[in-house]
N, C-alpha and C positions, 0 to 999 in steps of 0.2 A: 687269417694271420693278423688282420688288424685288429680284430675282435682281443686274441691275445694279447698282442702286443699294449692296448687298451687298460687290459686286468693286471697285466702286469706292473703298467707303472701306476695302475688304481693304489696297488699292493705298497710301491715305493713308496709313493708320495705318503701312504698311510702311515706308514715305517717312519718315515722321516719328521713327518707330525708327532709320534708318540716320541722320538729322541728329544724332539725338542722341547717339548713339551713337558719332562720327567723333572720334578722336584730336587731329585738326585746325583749327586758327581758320579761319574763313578766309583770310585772310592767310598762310596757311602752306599751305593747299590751293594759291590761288593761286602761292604758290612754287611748290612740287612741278608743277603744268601746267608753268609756265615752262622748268623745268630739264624734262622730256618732252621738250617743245619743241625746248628748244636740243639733245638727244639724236639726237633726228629728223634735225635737219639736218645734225650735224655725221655721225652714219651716211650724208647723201646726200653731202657732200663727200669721204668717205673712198671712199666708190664709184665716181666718179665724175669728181673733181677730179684733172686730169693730173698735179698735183705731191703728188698724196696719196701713202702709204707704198705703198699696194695698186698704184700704176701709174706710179712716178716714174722707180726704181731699177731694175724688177722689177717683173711682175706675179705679184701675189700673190692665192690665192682671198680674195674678200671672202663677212663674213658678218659681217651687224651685230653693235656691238660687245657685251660685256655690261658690265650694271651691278648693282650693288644700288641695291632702292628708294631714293629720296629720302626721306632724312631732315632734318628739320630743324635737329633738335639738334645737328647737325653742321655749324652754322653756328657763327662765331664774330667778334666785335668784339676788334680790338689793335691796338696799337699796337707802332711798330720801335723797338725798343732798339738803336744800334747799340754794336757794342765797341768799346772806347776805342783798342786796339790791334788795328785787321783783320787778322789772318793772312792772310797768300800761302798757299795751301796746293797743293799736288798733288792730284789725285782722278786718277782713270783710264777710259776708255772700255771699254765693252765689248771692242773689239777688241783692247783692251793699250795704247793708248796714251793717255799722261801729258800731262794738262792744269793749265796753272794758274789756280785762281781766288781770290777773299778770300771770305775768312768773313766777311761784313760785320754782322749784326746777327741779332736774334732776334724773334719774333713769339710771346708770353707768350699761351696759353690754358689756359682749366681746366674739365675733363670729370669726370662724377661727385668735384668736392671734392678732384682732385688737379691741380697745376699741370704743364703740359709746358710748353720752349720749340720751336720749330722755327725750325729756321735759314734765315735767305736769305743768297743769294750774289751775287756780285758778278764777273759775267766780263768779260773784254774779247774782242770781234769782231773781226773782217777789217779794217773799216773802223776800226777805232782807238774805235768808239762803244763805251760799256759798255753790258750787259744783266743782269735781274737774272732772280734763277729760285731756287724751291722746289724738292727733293727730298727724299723722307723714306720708308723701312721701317718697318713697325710688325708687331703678331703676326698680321695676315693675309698678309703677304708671303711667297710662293710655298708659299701655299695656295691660298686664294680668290682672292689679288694675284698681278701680276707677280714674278716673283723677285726680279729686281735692286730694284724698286721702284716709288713710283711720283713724279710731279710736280705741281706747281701753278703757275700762271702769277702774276706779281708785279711789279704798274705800282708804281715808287717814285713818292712824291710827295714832294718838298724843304718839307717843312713838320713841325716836332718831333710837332707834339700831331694829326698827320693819326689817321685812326683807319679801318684798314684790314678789310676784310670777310673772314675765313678761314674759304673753304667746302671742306669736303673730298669735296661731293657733284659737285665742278667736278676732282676730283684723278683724273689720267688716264695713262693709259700712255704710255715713248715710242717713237719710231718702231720702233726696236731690239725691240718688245714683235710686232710685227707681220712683219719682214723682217730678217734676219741681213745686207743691206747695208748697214741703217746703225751707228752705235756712238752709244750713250748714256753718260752721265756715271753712275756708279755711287756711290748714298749709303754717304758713312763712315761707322764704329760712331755719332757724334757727332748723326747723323740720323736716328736710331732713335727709337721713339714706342713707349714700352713698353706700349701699349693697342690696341686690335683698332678699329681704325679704318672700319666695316662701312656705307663710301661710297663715291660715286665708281665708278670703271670697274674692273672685275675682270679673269681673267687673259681674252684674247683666244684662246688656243688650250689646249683641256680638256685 
């Protein structure tokens, strides 16, 4: 009985070392499961999903994606500055071909005490609708990263003082990272993020 009672509170005491010991609120554990979560699933869509990269164009071997852990300090609150004057600009696809979009605004955050902006864009579609879209390089790019780079997805909301969530643990490769059928938009010098940005999805093929 003592013996038990012994492993038992071995067990506590361990228990209570590891709570206290967590880097984590909980609130921010709770993140990190969510985004697990959301990792899971979008690995079974990518498997899976007829219009995924893996089986759309071309079947391509699947093997879940990688990532680095979730961080959380790699969240961030901003708001859109946009420019007063949007440039048209040219970018180019992977395959060599010339696309136009605007450089429509910037998204101001600040990591260890230094400020970056990252840019959003501004394209127009088939159907004449616009879409908006992150891209950005930083010093893991074709190391840990994608080469060309990577993305982030970006709902506008028509309101000045809206105040948008920039998680870079959400910033992910695109198709082009996976299958040489597609072409992807390639970031200009201008999308560079002169810091090691150690979130989000890493390169898909070692």
């Amino acid at each position: 009985m003592k013996r038990i009672r012994k492993i038992v509170l071995t067990i506590l005491i361990a228990l209570f070392m590891i709570s206290c010991t967590s880097k984590y609120s909980p609130e921010e554990e709770k993140y990190i499961e969510e985004i697990e979560a959301y990792r899971e699933h979008k690995d079974s869509l990518m498997q899976f999903a007829s219009n995924s990269p893996f089986n759309f164009k071309e079947k391509v071997e699947f093997h879940p994606l990688n990532y680095f852990d979730v961080k959380p300090k790699f969240v961030f609150k901003s708001k859109l500055h946009k420019y007063e004057n949007p440039d048209t600009i040219t970018i180019y696809g992977t395959q060599g071909e010339p696309r136009e979009t605007i450089r429509y605004g910037y998204l101001p955050f600040t990591y260890n005490d230094t400020l970056y902006n990252l840019n959003v864009y501004k394209t127009k579609a088939s159907n004449d609708a616009y879409y908006y879209g992150i891209w950005f390089t930083d010093r893991t790019t074709n190391n840990e990263t994608y080469g060309v780079g990577r993305y982030l997805d970006f709902e506008y909301v028509d309101e000045p003082d809206h105040i948008y969530t920039l998680d870079f643990n959400l910033a992910y490769n695109p198709y082009c990272a996976y299958s040489s059928a597609y072409s992807c938009a390639i970031p200009t010098k201008e999308d560079y993020l002169d810091l090691a940005i150690l979130a989000g999805e890493k390169n898909f093929h070692d």
